[in-house]
C-alpha angles and dihedrals in degrees: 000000000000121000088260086053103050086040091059095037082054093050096037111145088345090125087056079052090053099043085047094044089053093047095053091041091056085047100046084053093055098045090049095037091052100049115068091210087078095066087041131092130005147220128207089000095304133111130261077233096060091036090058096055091044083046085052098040105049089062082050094053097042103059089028076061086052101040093056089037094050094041097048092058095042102052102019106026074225090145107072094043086066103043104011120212079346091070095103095046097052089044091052093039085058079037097061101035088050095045082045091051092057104073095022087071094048092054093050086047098049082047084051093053107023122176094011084126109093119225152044102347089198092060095043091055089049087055079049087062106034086050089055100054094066095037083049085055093044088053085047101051094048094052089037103047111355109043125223096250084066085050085056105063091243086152087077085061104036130033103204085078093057092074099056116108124247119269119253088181144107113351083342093087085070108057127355082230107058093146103067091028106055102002087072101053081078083080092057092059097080097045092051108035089053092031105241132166096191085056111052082042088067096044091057084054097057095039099048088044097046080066086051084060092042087056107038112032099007099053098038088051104054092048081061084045101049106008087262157065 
């Protein structure tokens, strides 16, 4: 592959990531801007309002991490000249911080505004409970029959793991992307169990835009990885 070629296969479908991330971001403002609870209430000394955009960047900062990670190795083997046969490691430790971010932030946000949500606590906490059984046996499928590494996307780094056959276990006989489908509904848990409107709003943000990632860097990929999509 020449250099025009690995320059186009980076930058494949990037400019369809940045006109969805836009178009999430506008709406996440006018949402925000429009409901009073997001100027209300505070944790640690800072404001729901503040709480909501780190609840919203962190998602951002985190796939735009694996984006650049993922595509690097793939199409510049850049990874392993940086970090060597650490390469992996370093890439899963970021991994790891950035994936627990996610819903730690949403969980400070919904304590900030607490009870913003209207409506019955007691079935919102029920929803709380219903969304976690099939995220737990998500958690539970990838560990049992489909390894974190996998989850990972360690397939970007070492090839071995490109010939292994797709899992048909576990929550993975329902849907080929688990992950995305029924992973995310663990940042709905917070909004809902402390009824908070900031919250599942953000939650709608990063699950919504995990399936921006799924489009426009994880698809394409693995059509380079396996010859489709």
């Amino acid at each position: 592959m020449n250099g025009t070629s690995k320059t186009a296969s980076f930058f494949e479908r990037q400019w369809l990531h940045a006109l969805a991330l836009m178009a999430l971001l506008v709406g996440a403002w006018f949402v925000a801007r429009s409901c009073p609870c997001f100027h209300r209430g505070e944790f640690w000394g800072i404001s729901t309002w503040t709480w909501f955009w780190i609840a919203v960047e962190v998602p951002i900062l985190h796939q735009v991490f694996v984006a650049l990670f993922w595509r690097a190795q793939l199409h510049t083997d850049l990874v392993p000249r940086l970090f060597g046969r650490y390469g992996f490691e370093v890439y899963a430790t970021l991994f790891t911080v950035l994936i627990l971010a996610r819903p730690v932030v949403i969980i400070i946000l919904a304590l900030s505004s607490e009870g913003s949500l209207v409506g019955n606590p007691a079935i919102f906490k029920i929803l709380a409970v219903v969304a976690a059984v099939p995220a737990v046996y998500l958690f539970f499928s990838v560990a049992r029959f489909f390894g974190f590494k996998r989850a990972y996307g360690i397939d970007h780094f070492d090839p071995s793991y490109r010939s292994l056959s797709l899992v048909r276990q576990g929550i993975f006989r329902f849907t080929g992307n688990a992950m995305y489908t029924f992973g995310f509904l663990i940042v709905y848990i917070p909004g809902l169990w402390f009824a908070s409107r900031p919250a599942i709003v953000a939650a709608v943000f990063s699950h919504i835009y995990i399936w921006v990632h799924y489009l426009t860097v994880e698809k394409p990929d693995m059509r380079h990885i396996y010859g489709s999509d």
